[in-house]
Every structure is written in C-alpha cells, then in structure tokens.
N, C-alpha and C positions, 0 to 999 in steps of 0.2 A: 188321346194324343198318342202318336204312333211312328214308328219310322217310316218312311216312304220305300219302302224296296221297292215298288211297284216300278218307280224312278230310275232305281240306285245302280241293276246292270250287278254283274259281282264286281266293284269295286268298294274299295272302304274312303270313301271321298273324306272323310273327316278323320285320317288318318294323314299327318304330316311326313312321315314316309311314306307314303303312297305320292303324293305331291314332290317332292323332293326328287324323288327318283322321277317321276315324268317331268320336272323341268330342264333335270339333267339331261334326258334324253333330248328332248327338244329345242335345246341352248339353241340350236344353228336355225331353226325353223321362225323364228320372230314372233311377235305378240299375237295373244289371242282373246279377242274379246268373247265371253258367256254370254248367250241370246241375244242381245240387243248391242248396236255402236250407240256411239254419243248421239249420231245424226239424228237417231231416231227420238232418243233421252232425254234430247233438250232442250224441247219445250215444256216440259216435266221439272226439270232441271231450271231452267231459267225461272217458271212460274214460281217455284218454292222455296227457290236458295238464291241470294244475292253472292254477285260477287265478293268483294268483301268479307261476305263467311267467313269461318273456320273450319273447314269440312273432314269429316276421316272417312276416310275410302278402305271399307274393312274386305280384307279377303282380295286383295289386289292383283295380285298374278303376277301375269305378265303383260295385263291390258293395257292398251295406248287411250283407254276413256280420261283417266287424270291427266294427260298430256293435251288433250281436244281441251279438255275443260279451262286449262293454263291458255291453250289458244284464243280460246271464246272469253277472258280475261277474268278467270279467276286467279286468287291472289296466294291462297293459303289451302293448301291440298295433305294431310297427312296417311300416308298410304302404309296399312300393314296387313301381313301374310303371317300366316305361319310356317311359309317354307321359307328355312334363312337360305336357298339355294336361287329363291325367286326374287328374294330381298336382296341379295347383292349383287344380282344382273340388273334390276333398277336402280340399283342405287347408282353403278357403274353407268350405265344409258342418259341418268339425269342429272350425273352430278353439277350440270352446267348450269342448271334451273333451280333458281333458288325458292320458286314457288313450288315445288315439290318434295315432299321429305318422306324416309323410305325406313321401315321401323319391323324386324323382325317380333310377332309377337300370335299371342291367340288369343281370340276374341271370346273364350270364354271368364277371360282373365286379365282384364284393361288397367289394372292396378296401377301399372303408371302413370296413367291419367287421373288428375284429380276430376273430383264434381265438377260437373256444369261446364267442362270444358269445350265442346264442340256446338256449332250451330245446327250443323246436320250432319247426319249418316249416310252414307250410301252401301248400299248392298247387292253385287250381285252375283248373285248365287250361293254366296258365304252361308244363309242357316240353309238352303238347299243341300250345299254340302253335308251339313251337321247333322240334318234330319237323314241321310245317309249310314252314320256311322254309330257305334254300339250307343247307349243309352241314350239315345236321338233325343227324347222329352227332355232327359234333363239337361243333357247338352245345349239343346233351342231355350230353354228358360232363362242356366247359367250367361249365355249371349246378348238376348234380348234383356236381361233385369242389366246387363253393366252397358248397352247401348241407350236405354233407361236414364241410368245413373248419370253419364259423359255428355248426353243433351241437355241444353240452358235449356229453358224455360223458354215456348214459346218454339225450341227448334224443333226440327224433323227430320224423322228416319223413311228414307225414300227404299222401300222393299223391292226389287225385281227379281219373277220368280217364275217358275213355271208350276207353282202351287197354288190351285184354284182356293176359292173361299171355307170348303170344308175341310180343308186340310192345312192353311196357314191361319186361320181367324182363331181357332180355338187357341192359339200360340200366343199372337200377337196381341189380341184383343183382351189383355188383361188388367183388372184395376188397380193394379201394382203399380203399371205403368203409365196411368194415366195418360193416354193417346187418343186424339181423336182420328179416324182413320177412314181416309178416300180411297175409292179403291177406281182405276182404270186398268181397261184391255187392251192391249194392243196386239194385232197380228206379227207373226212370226216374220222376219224379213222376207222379203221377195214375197209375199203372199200378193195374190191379186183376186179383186171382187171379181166373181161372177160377171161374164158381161152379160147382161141386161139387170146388172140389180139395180132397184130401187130405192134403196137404203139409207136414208138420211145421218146414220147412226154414226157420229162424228168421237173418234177414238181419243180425243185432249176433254173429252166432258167426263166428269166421274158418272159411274156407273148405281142405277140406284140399287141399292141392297136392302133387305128385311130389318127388323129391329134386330136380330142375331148377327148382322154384318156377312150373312149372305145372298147369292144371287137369288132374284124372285123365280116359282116356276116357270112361269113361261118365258123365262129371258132366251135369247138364241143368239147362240158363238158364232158368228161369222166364221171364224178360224179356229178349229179344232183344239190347235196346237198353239192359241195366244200365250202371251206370256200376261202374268198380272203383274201390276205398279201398286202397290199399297203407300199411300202416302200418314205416315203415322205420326200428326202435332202434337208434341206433347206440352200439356193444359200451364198455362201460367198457377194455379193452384190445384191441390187435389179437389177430387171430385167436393166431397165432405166437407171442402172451406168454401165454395163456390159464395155462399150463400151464407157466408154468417155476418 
C-alpha cells in the first residue's frame, strides 16, 4: 500500500491548507463537483441508499451533489470537509434547507459521531485526496476503520474514485471492516462509444472481479480514464459469527 503520486500532480491534496487557500481563491467561481455529477450517480445512489437514510457526505467541498440528492428527495444529508473555509460558504448557501447540515471536521477523526450512526457514506474523492498526502497508508486506514465504525449494520460506503482495483482494494478490502464489496465502471463524462461498437457491456451492472476483488485479465476499459464505484455493505455480523 502506497501513496498515489502517480495521481497527486505536486499538490498536497490532504493537506487542509492547501484546501482552504483554494477555496478562498475560488469563493466567486461556484460549485465544483470531482469526476462525476449526481446525474450520472444516481442510479447508484438510488439502487443502495433509500431516501430516508442517514447519509454523511465526507470530503464535501463545495459540490452541489447533496443539494441534487435533497432535490431527488432525500431527507437527512450530513456534509463535512475539512476546510472550515468551505464549511461556511455551505453552510451560508444552505442555511435555508433543513435537510442539509454542514460540519467542519476530518475524516480521519469522526469522533463526534457515535457507533452505528449513519446508513451510508459517500465519498468522492475524499481517500483519493488522502492517498495524496504524507503517510497516505495510514491516513486511508485511520478513514476507512472510522467510516467502518459510523456505518449501521447493513449500510454502505459508496467509493468513487479514479483508483482502479490494484490500488484501492488492498485499502478497502479489509477484515476489519467487514464489507462486502461491488465494484462498477463508469466512463468519464462526455465519453462517447466508438461508433460502430458492438458492446453490450451495460455500465449499472457490477463488474466481475477475481477472488482477490480485482479485474480479470482479459477484462477491457472502454474508457481509459473511467472512474470506479466500489459499493462496500457492510455484513450485519462479523465474518467469524456468520456461522455459529
């Protein structure tokens, strides 16, 4: 397990001044959604998460996806960043929406939350960042074991990432966390097939992967630059009690 520079550009993405200072720069510029909008998310989204939920929207920004999602009628949205510069430009945007709540904080450290309190996670780009910044591994552990901890039983942490399977599964896929875990591709916006492809390969179906949770050799990317969806249930028991 490794940092991603290959990713990272010289920036220190998991650095909350580095964040702070870009959203001050871009107060007047408006929201920016990371790889993917809701439009594309939401059958992802609808299939896994009930309205209803409890949902925490980690690594939030300044995206307008919890606002779509409020639209498409969800009820209960908790959104935190760790730039407080980005937390109180939303908080400010939404104070009118009482299904949105805006919580300066970092995700390697949810302490405020007790157990078991969310139905699902969303993520995007949040351990992306992290795998960016100095002790990447244990940074992605310390996040993942307390997104882990904050999911009831039963819920699930929805990953979107531009991290293929050999570089997020070794992270994700651990017995710690007891997850079972789907994994979907989807192309980069604005991608278009080939014309004349043949392709039946329907991007809302999980993807089959190895017993090690990744792609088989001969699988083949339509799009280079897909982004992956790792859907991660976590097990109403540990693995160990399955069965007694």
């Amino acid at each position: 397990m490794y940092r991603d520079v290959s990713a990272c550009h010289t920036y220190n993405y998991g650095d909350a001044l580095y964040w702070d200072s870009r959203y001050v720069q871009e107060a007047n510029s408006g929201s920016f959604d990371w790889y993917q909008r809701y439009s594309a998310l939401r059958p992802f989204v609808r299939k896994y998460i009930s309205p209803t939920s409890r949902v925490l929207m980690v690594g939030c920004g300044n995206a307008v996806m919890s606002e779509d999602m409020v639209k498409d009628g969800f009820e209960d949205i908790v959104n935190i960043d760790i730039s407080s510069v980005a937390i109180d430009l939303m908080r400010k945007k939404y104070e009118h929406i009482p299904q949105l709540k805006y919580l300066q904080m970092d995700v390697k450290d949810m302490s405020f939350f007790a157990d078991d309190t969310f139905d699902s996670v969303i993520d995007k780009g949040t351990l992306d960042s992290l795998m960016c910044g100095n002790d990447a591994p244990l940074s992605a552990s310390q996040m993942l074991g307390e997104v882990s901890r904050l999911l009831k039983p039963g819920g699930v942490y929805i990953l979107i990432t531009y991290g293929d399977p050999t570089a997020r599964i070794p992270h994700i896929n651990r017995p710690v966390y007891n997850w079972k875990i789907d994994l979907y591709i989807i192309p980069r916006p604005g991608f278009q097939r080939p014309s004349g492809s043949t392709t039946l390969k329907s991007y809302l179906e999980p993807v089959p992967t190895t017993e090690k949770g990744l792609l088989p050799a001969d699988y083949v990317m339509e799009d280079p630059d897909s982004h992956y969806i790792y859907v991660c249930k976590k097990n109403d028991l540990p693995d160990n009690l399955q069965f007694l």
